[in-house]
C-alpha positions as CSV (number, residue, x, y, z in Angstrom):
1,X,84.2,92.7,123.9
2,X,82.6,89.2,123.8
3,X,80.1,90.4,121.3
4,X,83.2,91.0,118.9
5,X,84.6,87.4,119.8
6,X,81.0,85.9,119.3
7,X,80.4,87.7,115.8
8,X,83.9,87.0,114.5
9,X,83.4,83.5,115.5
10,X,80.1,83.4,113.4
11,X,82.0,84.2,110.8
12,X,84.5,81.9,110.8
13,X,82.7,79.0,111.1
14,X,80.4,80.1,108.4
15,X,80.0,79.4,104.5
16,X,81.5,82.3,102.1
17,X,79.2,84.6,101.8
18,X,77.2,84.0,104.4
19,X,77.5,87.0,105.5
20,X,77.0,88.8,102.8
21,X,75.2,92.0,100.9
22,X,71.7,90.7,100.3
23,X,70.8,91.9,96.6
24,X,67.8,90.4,95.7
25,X,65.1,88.3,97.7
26,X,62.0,87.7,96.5
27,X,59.4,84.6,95.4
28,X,62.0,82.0,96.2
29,X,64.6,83.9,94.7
30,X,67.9,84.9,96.2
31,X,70.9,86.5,95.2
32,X,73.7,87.5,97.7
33,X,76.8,89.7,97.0
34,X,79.9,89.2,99.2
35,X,83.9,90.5,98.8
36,X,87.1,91.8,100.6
37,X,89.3,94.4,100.1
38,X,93.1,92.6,101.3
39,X,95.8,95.6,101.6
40,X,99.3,93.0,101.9
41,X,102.7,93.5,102.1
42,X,105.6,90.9,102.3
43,X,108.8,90.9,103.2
44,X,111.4,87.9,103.5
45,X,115.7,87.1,103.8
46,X,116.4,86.5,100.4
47,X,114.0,88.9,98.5
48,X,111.9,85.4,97.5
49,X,108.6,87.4,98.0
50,X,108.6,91.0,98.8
51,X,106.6,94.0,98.6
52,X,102.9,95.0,97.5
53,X,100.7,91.8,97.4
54,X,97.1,93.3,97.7
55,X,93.8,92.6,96.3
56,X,90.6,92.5,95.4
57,X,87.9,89.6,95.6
58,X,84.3,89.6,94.9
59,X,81.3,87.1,94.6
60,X,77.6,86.3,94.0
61,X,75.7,83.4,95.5
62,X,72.3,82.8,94.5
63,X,69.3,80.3,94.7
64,X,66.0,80.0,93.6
65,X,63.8,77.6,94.9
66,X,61.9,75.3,92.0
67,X,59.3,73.9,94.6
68,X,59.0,72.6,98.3
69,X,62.0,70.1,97.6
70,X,64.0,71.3,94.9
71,X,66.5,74.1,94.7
72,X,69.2,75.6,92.2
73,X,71.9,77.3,93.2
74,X,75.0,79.2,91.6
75,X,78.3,80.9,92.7
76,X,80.8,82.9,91.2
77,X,84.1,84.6,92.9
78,X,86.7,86.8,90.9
79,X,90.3,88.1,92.1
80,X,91.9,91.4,90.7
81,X,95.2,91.7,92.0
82,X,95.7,95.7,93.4
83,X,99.7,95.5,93.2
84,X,99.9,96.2,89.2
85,X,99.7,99.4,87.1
86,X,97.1,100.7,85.1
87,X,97.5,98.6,82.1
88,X,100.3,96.6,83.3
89,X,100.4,93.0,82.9
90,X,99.8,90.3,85.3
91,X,102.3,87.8,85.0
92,X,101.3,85.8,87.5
93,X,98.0,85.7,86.5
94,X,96.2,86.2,89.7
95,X,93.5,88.1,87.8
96,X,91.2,85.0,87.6
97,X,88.3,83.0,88.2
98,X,88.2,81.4,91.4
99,X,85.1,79.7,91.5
100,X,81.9,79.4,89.0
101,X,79.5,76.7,89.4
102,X,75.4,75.8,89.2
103,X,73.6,72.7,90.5
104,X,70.3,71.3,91.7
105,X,69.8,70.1,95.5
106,X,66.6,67.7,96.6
107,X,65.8,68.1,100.0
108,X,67.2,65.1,102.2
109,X,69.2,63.5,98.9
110,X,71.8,66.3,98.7
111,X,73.0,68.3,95.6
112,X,74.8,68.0,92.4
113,X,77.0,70.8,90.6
114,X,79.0,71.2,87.9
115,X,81.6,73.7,87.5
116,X,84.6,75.3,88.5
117,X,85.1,74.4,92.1
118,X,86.9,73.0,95.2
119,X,88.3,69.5,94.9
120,X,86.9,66.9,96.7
121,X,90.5,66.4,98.1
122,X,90.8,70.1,99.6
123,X,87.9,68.8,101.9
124,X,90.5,67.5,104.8
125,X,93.0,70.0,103.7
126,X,90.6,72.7,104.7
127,X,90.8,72.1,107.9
128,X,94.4,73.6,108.2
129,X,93.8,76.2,105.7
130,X,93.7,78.9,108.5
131,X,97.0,81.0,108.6
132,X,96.0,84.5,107.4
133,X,98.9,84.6,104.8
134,X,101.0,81.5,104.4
135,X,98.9,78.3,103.7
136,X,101.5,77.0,101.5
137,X,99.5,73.7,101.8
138,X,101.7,70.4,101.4
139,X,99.3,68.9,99.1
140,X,96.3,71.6,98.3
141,X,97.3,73.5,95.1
142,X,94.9,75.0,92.4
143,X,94.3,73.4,89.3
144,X,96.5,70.4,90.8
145,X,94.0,67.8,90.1
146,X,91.6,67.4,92.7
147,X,93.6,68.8,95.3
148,X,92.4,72.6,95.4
149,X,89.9,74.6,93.2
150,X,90.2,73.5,89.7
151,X,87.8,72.7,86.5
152,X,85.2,70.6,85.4
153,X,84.4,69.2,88.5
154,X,80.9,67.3,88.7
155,X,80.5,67.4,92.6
156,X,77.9,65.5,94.5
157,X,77.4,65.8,97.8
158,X,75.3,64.4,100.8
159,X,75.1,66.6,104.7
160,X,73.4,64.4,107.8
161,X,73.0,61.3,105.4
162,X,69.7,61.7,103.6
163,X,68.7,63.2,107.0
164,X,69.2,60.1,109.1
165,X,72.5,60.7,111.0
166,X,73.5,64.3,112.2
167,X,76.6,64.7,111.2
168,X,77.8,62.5,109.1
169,X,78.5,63.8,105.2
170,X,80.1,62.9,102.2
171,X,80.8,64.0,98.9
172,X,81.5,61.8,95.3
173,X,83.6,63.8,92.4
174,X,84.0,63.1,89.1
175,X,86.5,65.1,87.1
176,X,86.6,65.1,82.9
177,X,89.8,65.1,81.3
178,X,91.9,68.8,80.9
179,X,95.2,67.6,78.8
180,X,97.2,70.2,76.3
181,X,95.8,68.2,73.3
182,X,92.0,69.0,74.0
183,X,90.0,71.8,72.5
184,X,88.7,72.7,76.0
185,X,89.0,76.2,76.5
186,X,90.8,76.2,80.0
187,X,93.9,75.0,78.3
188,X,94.1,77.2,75.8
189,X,94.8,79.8,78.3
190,X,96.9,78.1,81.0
191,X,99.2,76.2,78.3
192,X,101.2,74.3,81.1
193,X,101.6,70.3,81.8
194,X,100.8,71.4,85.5
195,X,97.9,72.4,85.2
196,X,96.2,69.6,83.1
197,X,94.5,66.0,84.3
198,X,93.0,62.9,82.5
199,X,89.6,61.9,83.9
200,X,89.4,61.2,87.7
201,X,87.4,60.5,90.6
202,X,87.2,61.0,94.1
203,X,84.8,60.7,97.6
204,X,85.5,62.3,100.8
205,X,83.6,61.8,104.4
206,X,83.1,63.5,108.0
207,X,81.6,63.3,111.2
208,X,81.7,65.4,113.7
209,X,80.6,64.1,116.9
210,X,78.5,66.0,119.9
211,X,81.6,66.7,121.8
212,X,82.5,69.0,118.4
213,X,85.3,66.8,117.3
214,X,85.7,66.1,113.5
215,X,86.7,63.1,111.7
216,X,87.7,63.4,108.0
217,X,88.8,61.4,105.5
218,X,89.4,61.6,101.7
219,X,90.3,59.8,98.8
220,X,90.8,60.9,94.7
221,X,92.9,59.6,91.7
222,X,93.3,60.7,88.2
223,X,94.9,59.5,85.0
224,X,98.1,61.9,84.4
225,X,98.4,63.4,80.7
226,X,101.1,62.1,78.2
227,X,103.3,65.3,78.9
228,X,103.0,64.6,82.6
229,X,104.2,61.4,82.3
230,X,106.6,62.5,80.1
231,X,108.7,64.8,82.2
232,X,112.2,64.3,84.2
233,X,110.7,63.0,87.2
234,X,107.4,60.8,89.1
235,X,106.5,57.8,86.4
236,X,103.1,56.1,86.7
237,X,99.6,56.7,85.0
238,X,97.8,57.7,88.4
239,X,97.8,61.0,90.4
240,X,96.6,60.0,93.6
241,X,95.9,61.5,97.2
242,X,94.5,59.9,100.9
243,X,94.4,62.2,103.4
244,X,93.2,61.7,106.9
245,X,92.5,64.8,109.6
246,X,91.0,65.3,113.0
247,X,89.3,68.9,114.2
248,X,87.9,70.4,117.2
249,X,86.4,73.8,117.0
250,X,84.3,74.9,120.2
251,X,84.3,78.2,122.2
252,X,87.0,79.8,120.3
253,X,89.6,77.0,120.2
254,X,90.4,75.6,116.8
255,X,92.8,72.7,116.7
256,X,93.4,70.6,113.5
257,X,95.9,68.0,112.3
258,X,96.2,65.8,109.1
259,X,98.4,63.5,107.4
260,X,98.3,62.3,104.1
261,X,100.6,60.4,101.2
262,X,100.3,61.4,97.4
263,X,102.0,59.7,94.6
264,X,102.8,61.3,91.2
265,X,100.5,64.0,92.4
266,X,103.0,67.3,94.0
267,X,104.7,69.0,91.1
268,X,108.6,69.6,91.9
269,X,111.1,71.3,90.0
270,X,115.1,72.1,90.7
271,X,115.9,75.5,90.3
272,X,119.8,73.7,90.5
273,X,118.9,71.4,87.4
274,X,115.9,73.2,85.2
275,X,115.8,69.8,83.3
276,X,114.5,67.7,86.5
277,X,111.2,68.9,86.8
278,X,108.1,66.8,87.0
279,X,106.5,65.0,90.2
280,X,107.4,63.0,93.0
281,X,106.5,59.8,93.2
282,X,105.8,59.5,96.7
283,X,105.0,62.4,99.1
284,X,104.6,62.0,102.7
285,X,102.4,65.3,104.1
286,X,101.7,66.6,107.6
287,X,99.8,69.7,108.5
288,X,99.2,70.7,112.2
289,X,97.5,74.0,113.2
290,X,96.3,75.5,116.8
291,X,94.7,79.0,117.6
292,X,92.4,80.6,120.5
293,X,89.9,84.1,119.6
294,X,90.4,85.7,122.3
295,X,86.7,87.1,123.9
296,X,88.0,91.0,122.4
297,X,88.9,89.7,119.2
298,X,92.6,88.9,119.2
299,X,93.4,85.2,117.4
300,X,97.1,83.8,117.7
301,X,97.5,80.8,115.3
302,X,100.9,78.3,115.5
303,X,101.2,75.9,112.7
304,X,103.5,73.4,111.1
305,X,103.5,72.0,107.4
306,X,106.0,69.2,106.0
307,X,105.9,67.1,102.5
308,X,108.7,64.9,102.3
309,X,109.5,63.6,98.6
310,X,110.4,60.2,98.6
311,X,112.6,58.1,96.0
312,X,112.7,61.3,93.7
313,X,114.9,60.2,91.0
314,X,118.7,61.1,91.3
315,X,118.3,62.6,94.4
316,X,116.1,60.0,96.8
317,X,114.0,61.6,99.6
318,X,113.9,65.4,100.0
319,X,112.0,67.8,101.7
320,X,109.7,69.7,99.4
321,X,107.7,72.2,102.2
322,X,108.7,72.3,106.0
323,X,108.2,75.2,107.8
324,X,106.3,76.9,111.5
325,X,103.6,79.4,110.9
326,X,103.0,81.9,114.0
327,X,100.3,84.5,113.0
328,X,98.5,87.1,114.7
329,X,95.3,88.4,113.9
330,X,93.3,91.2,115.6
331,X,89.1,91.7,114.6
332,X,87.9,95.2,115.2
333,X,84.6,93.7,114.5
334,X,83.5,90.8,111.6
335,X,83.9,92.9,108.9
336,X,87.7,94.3,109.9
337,X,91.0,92.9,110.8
338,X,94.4,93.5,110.9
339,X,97.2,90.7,111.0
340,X,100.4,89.7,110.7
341,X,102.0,86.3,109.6
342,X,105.4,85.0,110.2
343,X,107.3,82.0,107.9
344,X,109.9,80.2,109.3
345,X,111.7,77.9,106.9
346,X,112.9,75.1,107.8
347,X,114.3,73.8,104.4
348,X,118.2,73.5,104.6
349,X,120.0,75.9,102.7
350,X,122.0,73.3,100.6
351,X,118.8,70.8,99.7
352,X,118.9,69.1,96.9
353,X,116.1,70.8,94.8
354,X,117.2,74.3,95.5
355,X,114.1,75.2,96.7
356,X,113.8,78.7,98.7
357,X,114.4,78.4,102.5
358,X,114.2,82.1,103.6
359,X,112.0,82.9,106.3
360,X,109.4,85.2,105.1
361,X,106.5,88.3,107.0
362,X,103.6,89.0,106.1
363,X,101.1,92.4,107.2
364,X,97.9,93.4,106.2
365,X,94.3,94.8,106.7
366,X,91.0,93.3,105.4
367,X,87.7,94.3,105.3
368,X,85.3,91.9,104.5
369,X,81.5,92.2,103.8
């Protein structure tokens, strides 16, 4: 049984695809193929989400080394969602891109991509992004500036500091401008104030020490788009986001905590007024998470999320996400597990946004290559 607990844990700690289907290697060429099959099911109070939520996502990861210091790399991942009918449409769009980016890294000075890709943000989020079903992260969304995956992201980034200091990385971002006016193709697709930026930046920075602690920190603003500032509520010309967190992760226990404030930056909107939508100035986020793997391959995970709006307009502060996560997830080996995942909401029933506060279940079985 501790060979299950030792291989599962290898897996966890390890880069996507890591793990993968090996395709094609040969003369300094590589090309890996990785995926998971997710069968889901939800259930919740008030019908919020319920029923089939499977799918499907795939991925290559490739490299090809130019000479003894240079290297190119790639990625690409792609969802299919397995819960619609032949031919039926998607209308939540989870048929999508997740990821698709190339870059060049020099041995000891780090590596440069450009692409569709994590934001440099989601690098302290990550660290609580472990529930196998609800990570309803308090600041982490896609295409959400640089908070979660998004587009046109020129990432630089730097492990053990030019080779000096084990340990010790950080990452520089630069993000072009994605507004409803542009011809840039992205838009033409998503067609929402939401998911467009103006140009931004941002930097991020870890250590972990010997005793396997982790210290993270991040930074990342962007100019918001005329529509954006246009809307109901959060005024300003910035988006920005600081997050702090702290991680250990040795011997199968994981614990992780972070806080951090955004302003103009978490999109809100009243389902009791559909006219107040927009952002709130000022958010105030906390994300804690603890779990144990078990040596024969059993993982319970208790979490907590909150993001307070503050000084939202017409209605002052207001919580926007508060809820305990208590999962359990069972590994009949790396490649299979079985879990379940339990929501409970902690919004009150009357708040002021009319956001959903039913508690909500989650099952499902995933195999993973």
């Amino acid at each position: 049984m501790k060979k299950i607990a030792l291989a599962v844990l290898a897996t966890l700690v390890a880069a996507p695809g890591l793990h993968a289907a090996e395709i094609y290697n040969k003369d300094g060429n590589k090309l890996d193929f990785y995926g998971s099959m997710r069968a889901r099911h939800y259930f919740s109070d008030n019908k919020t989400i319920d029923g089939d939520a499977s799918y499907v996502r795939l991925g290559f990861k490739g490299q090809t080394q130019i000479n003894d210091q240079l290297t190119g790399y790639g990625q690409w991942e792609y969802n299919v969602q397995a819960n619609n009918t032949e031919g039926g449409t998607d209308a939540t769009n989870n048929t999508k891109t997740r990821l698709g980016f190339a870059g060049l890294k020099l041995k000891n000075f780090g590596s440069l991509d450009y692409g569709r890709n994590w934001g440099i943000a989601y690098d302290v989020a990550a660290i609580t992004d472990t529930a196998p079903i609800f990570d309803d992260l308090t600041y982490s969304y896609a295409d959400n500036f640089m908070t979660g995956r998004s587009t046109g992201l020129l990432t630089y980034r730097n492990n053990d500091f030019f080779g000096l200091v084990d340990g010790l990385k950080f990452g520089l971002q630069y993000q072009g401008a994605n507004d409803e006016n542009s011809n840039n193709a992205r838009n033409k697709t998503i067609g929402t104030v939401n998911k467009a930026n103006g140009d931004g930046y941002g930097l991020s920075a870890s250590y972990t020490t010997p005793i396997d602690v982790t210290i993270l920190g991040t930074y990342a603003t962007s100019k918001r788009t005329a529509p954006q500032q246009a809307m109901t509520l959060g005024k300003g010309d910035n988006a920005d986001i600081w997050a702090t967190g702290l991680k250990y992760d040795h011997a199968g226990i994981y614990l992780a905590g972070l806080y951090g404030q955004g302003h103009n930056l978490t999109p809100i909107k009243s389902s009791i007024d559909t006219s107040r939508s927009g952002y709130a100035n000022k958010t105030d986020n906390i994300e804690v998470v603890a779990s144990y793997l078990f040596d024969f391959g059993l993982k319970p995970m208790v979490g907590y999320f909150q993001s307070k709006g503050k000084d939202i307009e017409k209605i002052g502060d207001a919580d926007l996400v508060k809820y305990y996560d208590v999962s359990m997830t069972y590994f009949f080996n790396k490649n299979m597990n079985t879990y379940v995942d339990y929501k409970i909401n902690r919004l009150d029933k009357d708040n002021p946004l009319g956001i959903a506060n039913d508690n909500q279940v989650g099952v499902g079985l995933q195999y993973q290559f």
